[in-house]
N, C-alpha and C positions, 0 to 999 in steps of 0.2 A: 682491298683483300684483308681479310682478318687474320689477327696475329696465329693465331692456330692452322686455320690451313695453308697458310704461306709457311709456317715452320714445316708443317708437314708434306708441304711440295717440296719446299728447297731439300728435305732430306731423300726424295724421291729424285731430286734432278740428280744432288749430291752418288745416290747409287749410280742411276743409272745416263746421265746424263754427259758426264764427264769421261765416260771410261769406254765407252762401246759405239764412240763415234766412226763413223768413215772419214777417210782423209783424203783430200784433193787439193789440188799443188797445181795452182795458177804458173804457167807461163810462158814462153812468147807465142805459144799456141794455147788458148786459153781452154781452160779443162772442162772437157764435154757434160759434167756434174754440175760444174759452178754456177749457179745462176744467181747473179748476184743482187739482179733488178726484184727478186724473188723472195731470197732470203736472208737471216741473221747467220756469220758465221765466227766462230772462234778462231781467234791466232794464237795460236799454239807455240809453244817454243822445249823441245827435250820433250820428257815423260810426262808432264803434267802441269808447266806454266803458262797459263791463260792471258795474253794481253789484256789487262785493263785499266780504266779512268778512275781517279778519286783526287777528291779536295784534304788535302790532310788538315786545313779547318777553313771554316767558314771564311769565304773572299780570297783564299789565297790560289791562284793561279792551278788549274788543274794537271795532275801529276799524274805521270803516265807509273804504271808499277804491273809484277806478273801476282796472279793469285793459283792456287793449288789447295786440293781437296783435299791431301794431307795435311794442309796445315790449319783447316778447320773453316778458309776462308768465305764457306759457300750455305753457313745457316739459315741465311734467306733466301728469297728470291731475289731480290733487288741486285743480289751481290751475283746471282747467277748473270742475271741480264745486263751488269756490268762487263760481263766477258764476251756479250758478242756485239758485232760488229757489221755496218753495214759497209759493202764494198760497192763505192763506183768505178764503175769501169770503163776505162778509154783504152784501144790497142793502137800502139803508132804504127800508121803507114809504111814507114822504112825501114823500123828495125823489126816492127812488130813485137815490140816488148810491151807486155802489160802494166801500163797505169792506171794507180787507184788513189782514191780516198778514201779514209773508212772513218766512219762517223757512231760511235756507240748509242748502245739501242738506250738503256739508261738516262746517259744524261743529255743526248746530241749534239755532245762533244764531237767536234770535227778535230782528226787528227795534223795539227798544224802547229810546226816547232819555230824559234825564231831564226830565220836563214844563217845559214854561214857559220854556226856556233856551234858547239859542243855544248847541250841544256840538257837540263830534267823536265822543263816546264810545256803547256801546252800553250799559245798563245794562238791572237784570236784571227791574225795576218801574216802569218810566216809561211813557211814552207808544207803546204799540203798533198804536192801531188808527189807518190811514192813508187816505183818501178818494183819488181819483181820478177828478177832474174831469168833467163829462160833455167831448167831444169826438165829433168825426167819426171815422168807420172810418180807418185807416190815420194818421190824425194823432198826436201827442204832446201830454201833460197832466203837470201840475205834480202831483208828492206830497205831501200838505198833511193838517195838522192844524191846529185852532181851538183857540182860548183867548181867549174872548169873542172879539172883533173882532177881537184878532189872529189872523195866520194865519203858520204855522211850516211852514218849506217846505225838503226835502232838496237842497241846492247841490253844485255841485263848485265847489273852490277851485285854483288852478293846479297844484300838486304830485301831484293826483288826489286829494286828498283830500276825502270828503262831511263837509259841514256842515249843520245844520239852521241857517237863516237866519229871521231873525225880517221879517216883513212885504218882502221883497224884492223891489225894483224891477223885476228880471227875474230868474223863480227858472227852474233847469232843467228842462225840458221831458224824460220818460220815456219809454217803454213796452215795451210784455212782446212781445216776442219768443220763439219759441216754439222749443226744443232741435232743432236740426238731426239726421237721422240722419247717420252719419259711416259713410264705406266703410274695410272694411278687406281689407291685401291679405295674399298666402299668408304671408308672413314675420312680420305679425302673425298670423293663422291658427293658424299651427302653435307659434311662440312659446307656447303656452296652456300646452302639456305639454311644450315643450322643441322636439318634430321633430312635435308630431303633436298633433288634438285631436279632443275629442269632444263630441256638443251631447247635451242633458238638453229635451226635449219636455214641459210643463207637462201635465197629464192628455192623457199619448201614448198612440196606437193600436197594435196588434199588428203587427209587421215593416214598423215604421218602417226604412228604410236609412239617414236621418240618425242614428239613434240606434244604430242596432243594432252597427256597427263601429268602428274609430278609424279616421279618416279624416285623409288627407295633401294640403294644398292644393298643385296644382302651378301655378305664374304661369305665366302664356301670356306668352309672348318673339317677339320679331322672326321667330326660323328658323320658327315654328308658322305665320306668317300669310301666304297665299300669296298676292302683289300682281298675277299672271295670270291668276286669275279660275280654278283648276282645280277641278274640281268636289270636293264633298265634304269639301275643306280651308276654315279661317277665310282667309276672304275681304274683306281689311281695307275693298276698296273697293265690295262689294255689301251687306253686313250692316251695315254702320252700327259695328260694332263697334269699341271701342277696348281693344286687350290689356290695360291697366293697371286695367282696370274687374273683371275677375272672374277666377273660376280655378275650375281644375278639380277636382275633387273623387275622390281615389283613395283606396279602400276598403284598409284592413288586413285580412286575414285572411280573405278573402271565397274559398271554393272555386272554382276555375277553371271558365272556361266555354273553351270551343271557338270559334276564331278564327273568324268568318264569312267572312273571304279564305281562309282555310286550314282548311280542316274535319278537319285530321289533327293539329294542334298545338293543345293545351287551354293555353290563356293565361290569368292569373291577377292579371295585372294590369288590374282593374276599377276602372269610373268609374262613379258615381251620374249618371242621366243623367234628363232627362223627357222619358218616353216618347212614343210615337205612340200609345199607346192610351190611351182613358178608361175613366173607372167608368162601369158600365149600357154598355157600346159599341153597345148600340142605339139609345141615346137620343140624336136628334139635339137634345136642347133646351139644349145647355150654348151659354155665352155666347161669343164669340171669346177665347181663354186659356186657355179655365177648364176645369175637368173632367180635367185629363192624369194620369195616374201617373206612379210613380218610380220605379226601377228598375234594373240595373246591366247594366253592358257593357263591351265592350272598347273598345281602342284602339292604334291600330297606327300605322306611320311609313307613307309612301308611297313609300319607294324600292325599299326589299326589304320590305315586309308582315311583318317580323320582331314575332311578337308582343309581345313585349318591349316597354314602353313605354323611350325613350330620353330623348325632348325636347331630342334636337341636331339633328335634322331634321325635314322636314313630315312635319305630323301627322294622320293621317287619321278618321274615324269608323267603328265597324262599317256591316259593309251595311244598307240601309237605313235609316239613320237620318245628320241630318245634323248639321255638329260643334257648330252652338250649342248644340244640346241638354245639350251637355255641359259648360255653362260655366252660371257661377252665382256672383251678386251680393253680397256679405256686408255689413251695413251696421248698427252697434251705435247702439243708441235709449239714449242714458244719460240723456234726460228722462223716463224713466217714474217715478213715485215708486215702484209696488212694487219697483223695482230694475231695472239694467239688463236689457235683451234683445236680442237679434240679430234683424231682417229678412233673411227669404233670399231673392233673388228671381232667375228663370232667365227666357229666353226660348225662349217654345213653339214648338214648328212650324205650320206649316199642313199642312193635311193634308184628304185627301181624304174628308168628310164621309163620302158613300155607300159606298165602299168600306175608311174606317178603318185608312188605308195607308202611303198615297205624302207622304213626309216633304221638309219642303222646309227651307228657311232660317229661323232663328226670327225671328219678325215683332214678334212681341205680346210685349212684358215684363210678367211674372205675376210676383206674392208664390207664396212654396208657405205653402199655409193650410189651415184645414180647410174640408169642406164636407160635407153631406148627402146623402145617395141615395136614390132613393125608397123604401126601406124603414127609412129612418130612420137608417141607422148613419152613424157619424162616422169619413170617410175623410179622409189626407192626401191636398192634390190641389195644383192653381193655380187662381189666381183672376187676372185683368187689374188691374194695378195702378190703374187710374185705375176699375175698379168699384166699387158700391157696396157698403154693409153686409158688408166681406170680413173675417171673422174669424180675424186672426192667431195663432200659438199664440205662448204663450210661449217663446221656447228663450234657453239658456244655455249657457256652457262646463261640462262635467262631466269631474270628472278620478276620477270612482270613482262606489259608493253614498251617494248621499245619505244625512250620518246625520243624525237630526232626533231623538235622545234624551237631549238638554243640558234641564236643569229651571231653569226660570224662578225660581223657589224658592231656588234654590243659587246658590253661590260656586265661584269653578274656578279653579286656578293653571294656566298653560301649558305644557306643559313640553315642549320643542323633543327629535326625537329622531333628526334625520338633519341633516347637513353641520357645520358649524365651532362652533356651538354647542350642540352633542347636550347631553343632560342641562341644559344650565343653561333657565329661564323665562325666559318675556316680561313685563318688567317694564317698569315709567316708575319714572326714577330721578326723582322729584319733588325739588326743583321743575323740573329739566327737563320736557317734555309728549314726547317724544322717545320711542319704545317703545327700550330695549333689552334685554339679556340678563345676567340674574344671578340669584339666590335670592331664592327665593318664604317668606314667609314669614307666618305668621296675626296677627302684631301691624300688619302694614302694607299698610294698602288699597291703595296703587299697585303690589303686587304683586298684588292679584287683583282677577278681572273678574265682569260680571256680563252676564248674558244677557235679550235679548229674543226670543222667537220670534217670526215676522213667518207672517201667513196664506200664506204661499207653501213655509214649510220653510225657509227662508233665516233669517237670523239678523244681529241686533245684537248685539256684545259687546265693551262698552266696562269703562273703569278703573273700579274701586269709587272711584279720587278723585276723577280726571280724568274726570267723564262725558262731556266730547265727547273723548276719545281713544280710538280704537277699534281694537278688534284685528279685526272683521269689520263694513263698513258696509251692512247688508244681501244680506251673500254667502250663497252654501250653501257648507257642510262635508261632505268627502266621506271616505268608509271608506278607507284607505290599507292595508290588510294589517296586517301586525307592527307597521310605520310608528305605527298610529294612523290620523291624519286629516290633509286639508290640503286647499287650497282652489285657485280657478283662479288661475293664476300665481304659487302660491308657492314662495318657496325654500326651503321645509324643510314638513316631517311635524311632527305635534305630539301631544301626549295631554291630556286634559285629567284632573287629579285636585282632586276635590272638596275648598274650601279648610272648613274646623272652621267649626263653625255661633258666628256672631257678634252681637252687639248693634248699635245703630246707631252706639255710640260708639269703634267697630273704628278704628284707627290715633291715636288722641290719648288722655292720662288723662282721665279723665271723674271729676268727684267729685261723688256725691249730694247733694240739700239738707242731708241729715244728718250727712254728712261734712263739708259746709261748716260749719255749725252747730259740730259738735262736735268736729270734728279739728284738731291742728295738725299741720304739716310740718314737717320738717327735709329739706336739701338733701345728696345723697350723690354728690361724683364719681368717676363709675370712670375710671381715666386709662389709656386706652393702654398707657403705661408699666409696667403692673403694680402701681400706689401707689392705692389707695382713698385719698378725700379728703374730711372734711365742710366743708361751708359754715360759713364764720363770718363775725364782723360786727368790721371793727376800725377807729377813725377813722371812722367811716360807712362804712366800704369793703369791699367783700364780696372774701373772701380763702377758701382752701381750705389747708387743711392734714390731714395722716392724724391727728395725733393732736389735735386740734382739738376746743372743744366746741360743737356744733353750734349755729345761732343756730335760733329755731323760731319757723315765722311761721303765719297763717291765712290764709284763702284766699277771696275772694268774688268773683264775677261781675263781669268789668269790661261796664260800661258799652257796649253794643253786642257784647257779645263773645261772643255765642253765635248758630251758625251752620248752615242746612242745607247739605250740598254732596255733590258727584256722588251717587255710588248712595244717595239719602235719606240719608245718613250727618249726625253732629251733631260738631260741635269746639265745647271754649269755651276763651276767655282769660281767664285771671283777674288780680285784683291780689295782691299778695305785704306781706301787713301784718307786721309784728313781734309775735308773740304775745304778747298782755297790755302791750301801748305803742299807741303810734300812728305810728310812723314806718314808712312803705312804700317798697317796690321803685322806684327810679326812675335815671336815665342820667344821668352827669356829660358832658355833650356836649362838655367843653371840655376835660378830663382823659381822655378816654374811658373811664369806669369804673364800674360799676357799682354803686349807695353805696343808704345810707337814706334817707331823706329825711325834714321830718318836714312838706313841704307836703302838703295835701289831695288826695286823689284828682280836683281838681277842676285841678290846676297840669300846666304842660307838661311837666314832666321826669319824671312818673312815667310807668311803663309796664307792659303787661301782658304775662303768660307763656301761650303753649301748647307744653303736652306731649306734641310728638310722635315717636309710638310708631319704636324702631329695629328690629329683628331680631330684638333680646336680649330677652328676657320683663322687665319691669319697666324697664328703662333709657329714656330720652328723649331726646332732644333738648331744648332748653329755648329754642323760638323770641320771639323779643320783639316787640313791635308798640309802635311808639314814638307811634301815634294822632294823632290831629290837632288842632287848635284850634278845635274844635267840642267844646259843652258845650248840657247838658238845661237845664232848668229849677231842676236843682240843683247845677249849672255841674259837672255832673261830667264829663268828657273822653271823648271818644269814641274808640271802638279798632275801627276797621273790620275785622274779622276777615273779614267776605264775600267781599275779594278775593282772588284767588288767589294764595300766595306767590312768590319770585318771586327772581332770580337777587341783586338786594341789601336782600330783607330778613332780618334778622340775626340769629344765635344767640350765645349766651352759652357761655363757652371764661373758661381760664385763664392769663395770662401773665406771663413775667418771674420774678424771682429771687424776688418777695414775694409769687407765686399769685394776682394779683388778676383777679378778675371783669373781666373787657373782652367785646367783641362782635367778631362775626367774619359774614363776611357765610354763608349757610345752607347755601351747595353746596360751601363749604371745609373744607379737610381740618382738625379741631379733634383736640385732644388724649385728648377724653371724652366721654362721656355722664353724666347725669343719671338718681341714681335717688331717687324720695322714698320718704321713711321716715317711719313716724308714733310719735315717740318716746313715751315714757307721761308723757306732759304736757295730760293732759284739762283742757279746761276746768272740769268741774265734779269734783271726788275726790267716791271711795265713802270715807270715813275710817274705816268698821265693817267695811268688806267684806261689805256687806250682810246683819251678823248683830247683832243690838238688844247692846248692853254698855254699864257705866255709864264715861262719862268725864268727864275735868276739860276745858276749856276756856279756855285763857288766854292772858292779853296775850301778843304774840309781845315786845313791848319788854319787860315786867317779868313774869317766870313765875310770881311770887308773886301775883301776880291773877288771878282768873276767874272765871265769869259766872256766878251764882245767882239765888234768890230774894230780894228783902226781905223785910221782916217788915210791907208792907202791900202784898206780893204784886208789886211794879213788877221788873224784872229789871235788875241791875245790875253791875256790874264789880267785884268787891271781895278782899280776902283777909284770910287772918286773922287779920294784926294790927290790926284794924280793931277795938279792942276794945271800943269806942261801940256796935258793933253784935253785938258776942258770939259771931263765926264760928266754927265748928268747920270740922274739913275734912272732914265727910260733909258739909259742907252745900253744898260745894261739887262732889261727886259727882251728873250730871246723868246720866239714863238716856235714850241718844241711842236712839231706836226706826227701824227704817225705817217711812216713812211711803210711801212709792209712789216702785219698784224697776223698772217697767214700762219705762221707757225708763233704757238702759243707762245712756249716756252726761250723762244728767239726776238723778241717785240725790237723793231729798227725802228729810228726816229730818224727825221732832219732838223736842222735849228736853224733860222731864219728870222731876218728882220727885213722890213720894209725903211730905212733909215737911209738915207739919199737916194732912195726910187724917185722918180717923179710917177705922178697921180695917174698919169698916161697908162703908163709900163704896169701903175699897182691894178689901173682896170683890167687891162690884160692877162692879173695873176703872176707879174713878174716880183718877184724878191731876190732879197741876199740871200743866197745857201751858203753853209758855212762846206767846206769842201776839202779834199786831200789831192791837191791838183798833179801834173804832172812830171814836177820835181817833186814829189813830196813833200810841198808845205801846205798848212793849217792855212788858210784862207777863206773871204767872202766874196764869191762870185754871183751876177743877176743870172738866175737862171726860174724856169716855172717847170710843174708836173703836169702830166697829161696822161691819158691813159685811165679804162675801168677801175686797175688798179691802185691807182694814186700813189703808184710804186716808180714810176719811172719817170724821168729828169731829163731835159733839155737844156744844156746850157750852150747858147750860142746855135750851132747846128749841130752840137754835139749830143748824142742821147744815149751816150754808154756810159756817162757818169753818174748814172746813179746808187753803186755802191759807194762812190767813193766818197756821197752826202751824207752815207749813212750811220749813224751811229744806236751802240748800244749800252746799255749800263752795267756796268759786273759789278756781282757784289762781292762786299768784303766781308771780313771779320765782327767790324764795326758797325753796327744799328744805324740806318742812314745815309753811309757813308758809299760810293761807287765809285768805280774806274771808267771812264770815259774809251771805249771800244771804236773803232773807223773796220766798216765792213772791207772796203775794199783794198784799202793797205794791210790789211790784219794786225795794226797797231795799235796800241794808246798812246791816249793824250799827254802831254809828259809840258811843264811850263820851265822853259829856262831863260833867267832874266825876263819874266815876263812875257815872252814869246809862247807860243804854243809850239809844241814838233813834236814827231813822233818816237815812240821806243817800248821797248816789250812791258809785262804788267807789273815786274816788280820794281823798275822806275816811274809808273806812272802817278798822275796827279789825282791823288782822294778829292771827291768835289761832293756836296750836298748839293740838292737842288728844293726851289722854292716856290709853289703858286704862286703870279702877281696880279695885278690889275694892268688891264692893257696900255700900252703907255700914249693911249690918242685919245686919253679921258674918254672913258668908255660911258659913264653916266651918262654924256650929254656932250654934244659935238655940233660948235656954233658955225652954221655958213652963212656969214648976211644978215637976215633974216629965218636964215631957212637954221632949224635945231633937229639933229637928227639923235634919237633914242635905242641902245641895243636892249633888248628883253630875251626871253625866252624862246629860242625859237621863230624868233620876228625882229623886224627893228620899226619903230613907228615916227614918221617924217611929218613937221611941222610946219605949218605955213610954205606950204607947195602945193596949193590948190590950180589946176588947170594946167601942171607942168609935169613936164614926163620924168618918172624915175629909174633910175637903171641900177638894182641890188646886182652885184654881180661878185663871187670868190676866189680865192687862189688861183685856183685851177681854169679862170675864165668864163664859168659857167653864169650867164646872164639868167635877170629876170625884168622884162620892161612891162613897165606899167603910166598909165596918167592918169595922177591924183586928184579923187575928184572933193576930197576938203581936204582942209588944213591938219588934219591928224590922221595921215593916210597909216595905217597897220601893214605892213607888208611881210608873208613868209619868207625867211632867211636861214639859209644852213645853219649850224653850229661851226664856232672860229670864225676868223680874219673876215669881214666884208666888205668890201667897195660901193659905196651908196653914191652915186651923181645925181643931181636935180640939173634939170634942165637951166643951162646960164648959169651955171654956180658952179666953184670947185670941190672935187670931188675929196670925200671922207672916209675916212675906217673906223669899224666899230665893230665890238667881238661879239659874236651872241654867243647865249649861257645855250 
């Protein structure tokens, strides 16, 4: 709506809108007027305070307050349409009291306070259903909720502003007052389309004249109204008429008719008029009003009969008919909930029943409606305003075709294509709620909108963020030519193009469980300046530098911080831990700077991040939520993320000579953005790269130690000047196997040696597994795998041990360096006095690990005569011509063959193989 005829309506609502309402007073018999499923209505409170909603600024929790026309409150419309209200209604069974909700037309604010309290504020899950007292018709009742024997009642407090009052002595007295129609005159009229407007007929009839043309309101003035009574002209002091009430209605484009003063001069200048004639003109059974046509005519001056409409002098009627007929009431209903409509109403003639004639002065003021004819069809006519069952149509302002093929489905950028900001979109630069004009983009929901169709063709189409900010509140959109589309009273044409199909976590980073779980972050700012910068961590104090080494943290769900908001969309806040420490993310409030910390997630000074989305594909903002002094059950801190952000809450920026982390409030001009990066700092390393090979394992503090078998099987820490126990260094070669690769980011191994198997057992696939047995110790048990998986473990007849083979590597701080992990205990490896046992991570034992060569001299493996070779993918057997060989691995999986020369080639898995020749003891040999 453009700023002009919205000022000039709200000053028409402002007359007449506020003050000459009817009143009707809900209660436990609900009032015969009320229809609430129907339409907007006012709550009223004394002489003139109007229940309504407003945000006293951006994000802050919606604030109930009363507004009044004396105090200037009602310049717009928008401020009108804050005062009413939609009422649902429920009547209870037993008491038969009416319960309602009311939800305003504005912003669709549901009235809902926080239970049990005495508040100002509107929240989004509190107490919404409201009773209303029984009372007599025309009287006022209290708005009231229970909570046992209390009773919680909406008050005004002196400044206008509503509070819910707990048990009060004298609570304010309501009621529903019912939307005024308001008149409007030519200058809003034609204001629609600029000089000129057009009405839209809800399911219209064939050569409608309201619809058919563009029509020009002209105001009846002083010179029009003749004060001596001369016939034929408005007659201020016979007709009752008052000039400022209606106007006349001149057709655009309508072919000339022939002057009825002048039957030689074809006059062109046509008025929409209601006629002297009805439908059926035989039928005298139409009511006083009712039954008339419409129709067009001329109009001429009375001095010189100049066809020419002038309107600087009196104004006359064609012959036969007289001038009220030409005049017609316009009066806009913006209490209907399907959306505004115009009442048009004229005043008929009287006219000579029997001979369906003689046209007099109009008497009877008629709505123009529809109505029936005795053969059923549905004509536009008039009907007497004060009659019964009179079915209005719908009409609206139309400034083109209705286009009605926007998908519910979809996302749409706006993009403006006529006046001062051609090209650029309609955006809300959040956090302002403010529509304005800039670049649309698919990372950020307050650039795009989403739609409702409404059963009328009309439409809702609010922010994908900001769901009560709306770019149409139940308007139609009309076909504009080249333009595109635009709507009644707009200032500009627009187009709509479909924004890339999104997730619900469109405008913020969103990270998986999985990526919680298993990711860490490092911090990247991109600076204005053209200087990339990582995050680091120095004194506690979060500093950026380009050549910097990034500090890398992990990421979990704070404490209330995940959220639904406008179009279903989801935001979370997280906390910012230090990866592989415990100190987090938190605000030096008295330094302003942003440091480690190493209190609890459960202390005031930590805070939580969300990452929201800018323009740039991957970049962020980095907003903070400093949370409140509200804590769970596990005093952990709460981070209200549900409210709407807001002009001081904060983002994180860089400043001064030392780059430090400081905060800056969200709508200011910062230096950078925020991009995360996920360095390769897994929590759990693949240390094989998910291919079986034998390696050493040892102390990260002493390299001359690492993890083997004893000689009564216990697994223990040792090396080989341990000459008490007679180490070799195959003995310290462990064949790390993957054990279940399924989940990337989780890679389990087993460690294994064949080192007192016999030959027998290694054909079978039997080994040592090293194991976390049933007292929980570190040990080497025979056991084999089996299974698709090469996940699951027998040992003995036991075959539920295979987490307890399992291990995995955690990393640390240190380059290389890991923690040795047991799935099934959830322990680490921990070495005391050279034993191995278990205990949590920060006693465990730091171990590097190391490729080896297999320790059965892989090169070459002499049996006899027979020399068995591992290669690539194969192993090839020497002098075993005419003798059977049997490759067979781990897992048992044979392959029999008889060699027919001396250099048999045989394909072989990759890892551990068992090669037997026929009469000869059997060997192992790794394939690459």
């Amino acid at each position: 709506m453009n700023k002009r005829f919205s000022t000039l309506l709200a000053i028409a609502l402002m007359a007449g809108g506020l003050s000459a309402s009817a009143q009707f007073t809900p209660g436990n018999k609900v009032a015969t007027k009320l229809a609430p499923a129907d339409k907007y209505y006012h709550i009223k409170a004394g002489v003139g305070s109007y229940l309504s909603v407003i945000k006293t600024k951006a994000g802050d929790k919606d604030s109930l307050v009363t507004k009044s026309v004396t105090k200037g409150d009602f310049s717009e419309v928008p401020a009108l349409d804050s005062v009413m209200w939609k009422l649902n209604l429920t009547v209870q069974p037993t008491s038969g009291d009416s319960i309602y909700t009311f939800e305003n037309k504005v912003t669709g604010t549901v009235l809902s306070v926080e239970n049990n309290k005495e508040v100002v504020g509107i929240v989004k899950d509190g107490n919404k259903d409201w009773s209303w007292k029984a009372c007599t018709t025309g009287a006022t009742s209290t708005i009231t909720y229970k909570v046992g024997s209390d009773v919680f009642s909406l008050d005004t407090i002196t400044d206008g502003t509503v509070k819910v009052q707990k048990n009060a002595s004298t609570a304010v007295a309501w009621n529903a007052v019912e939307v005024a129609d308001m008149p409007l005159s030519a200058e809003q009229l034609n204001e629609a389309n600029g000089t000129y407007f057009k009405l839209a007929f809800n399911n219209d009839v064939a050569d409608n004249v309201f619809t058919k043309y563009q029509i020009k309101a002209i105001a009846v003035n002083a010179s029009q109204v003749n004060t001596n009574g001369t016939s034929g002209k408005l007659d201020k002091g016979t007709t009752g008429f008052t000039p400022g009430d209606s106007v006349m209605l001149r057709v655009i484009g309508a072919p000339g008719l022939k002057s009825k003063w002048n039957d030689k001069v074809m006059n062109d200048s046509l008025f929409i008029i209601a006629d002297t004639v009805r439908h059926n003109v035989a039928s005298a059974s139409w009511n006083e009003g009712a039954g008339f046509k419409f129709g067009l005519d001329t109009l001429t001056n009375v001095t010189n009969q100049d066809p020419a409409y002038g309107g600087v002098s009196d104004t006359v009627a064609a012959k036969g008919r007289n001038i009220s007929t030409y005049l017609f009431k316009f009066m806009i209903n913006k209490g209907r909930i399907a959306g505004d409509s115009l009442i048009v109403s004229t005043a008929t003639s009287k006219v000579d029943v029997a001979a369906n004639t003689t046209a007099e002065k109009g008497i009877t003021p008629s709505y123009v409606s529809w109505a029936y004819i005795a053969n059923g069809s549905k004509v536009l006519s008039t009907a007497a305003v004060d009659a019964a069952n009179i079915d209005l149509p719908g009409i609206e302002f139309m400034v083109g075709t209705k286009f009605t093929g926007l998908d519910a489905a979809k996302k749409y950028y706006i993009k403006v294509t006529t006046g001062d900001n051609k090209d650029k979109y309609v955006v809300i630069n959040y956090p302002s709620t403010a529509k304005a004009f800039g670049a649309a983009s698919p990372y950020v929901a307050s650039t795009q909108w989403a739609v409702e169709k409404l059963a009328n063709g009309n439409y809702n189409i609010f922010n994908r963020e900001l769901k009560d900010e709306k770019f149409a509140n139940g308007m139609a959109i009309y076909e504009d030519g080249a333009n595109g589309y635009k709507m009644v009273n707009g200032a500009y044409s627009f187009i709509f193009e479909e924004a890339p199909a999104t997730d619900e976590f469109v405008g913020y980073k969103h990270f998986t469980a999985a990526e919680l779980k298993n990711l860490s972050v490092a911090l990247q700012f991109n600076s204005s300046l053209g200087t990339d910068a990582m995050v680091y961590v120095k004194d506690s104090i979060l500093h950026a530098a380009a050549d910097a080494d990034a500090t890398t943290f992990k990421l979990k769900v704070a404490n209330a911080g995940t959220v639904k908001f406008g179009d279903n969309l989801t935001r979370e806040a997280y906390i910012l831990t230090e990866f592989l420490g415990d100190k987090v993310l938190g605000y030096d409030r008295t330094n302003e700077v942003f440091k480690l910390t190493k209190r609890a997630d459960g202390k005031r000074d930590t805070v939580a991040v969300v990452f929201r989305a800018t323009p740039v594909k991957d970049q962020y903002q980095l907003i903070t939520l400093m949370g409140s002094d509200v804590y769970d059950a596990n005093n952990m801190k709460t981070f209200d993320n549900t409210v709407l952000f807001n002009v001081d809450t904060l983002q994180a920026t860089f400043s001064g000579t030392e780059a430090k982390m400081v905060a800056a409030k969200v709508n200011s001009q910062v230096l950078g953005t925020f991009t995360v990066t996920t360095p390769d700092l897994p929590e759990w390393v693949n240390v094989s790269n998910s291919t079986p090979a034998h390696m050493t394992i040892n102390s990260a503090a002493n390299s001359s130690l690492a993890i083997t078998m004893a000689a009564d099987g216990s697994g223990v820490l040792k090396g080989e000047s341990d000459l008490k126990a007679g180490y070799a260094a195959d003995d310290f070669k462990l064949y790390v196997d993957t054990a279940c690769m399924e989940n990337v980011a989780e890679p389990k191994f087993y460690f294994t040696t064949t080192r007192g198997v016999d030959a027998e057992k290694i054909e079978e696939g039997i080994a040592n597994y090293m194991i976390v047995n049933k007292d929980n110790k570190v040990v080497f048990v025979e056991a084999k795998q089996y299974g698709i998986g090469k996940d699951t473990l027998i040992v003995g007849k036991d075959s539920t041990m295979a987490p307890k083979a399992q291990f995995m590597f955690a990393n640390t701080k240190t380059a290389g360096e890991y923690k040795v992990y047991n799935v099934g205990s959830a322990s680490y490896l921990r070495q005391v006095n050279g034993a191995l046992v278990l205990d949590v991570a920060a006693n465990a034992l730091p171990v590097t690990v190391t490729t080896v060569d297999t320790p059965t001299g892989n090169e070459s493996t002499e049996a006899n005569t027979i020399s068995v070779v591992a290669g690539e993918g194969n192993v090839t057997v020497y002098g075993a011509a005419g003798k059977e060989v049997i490759v067979s691995n781990v897992l048992g999986q044979k392959t029999t063959i008889v060699a027919t020369s001396d250099s048999e080639v045989i394909a072989a898995p990759q890892g551990v193989v068992i090669v037997a020749v026929e009469g000869e003891a059997a060997v192992k040999a790794v394939v690459k």
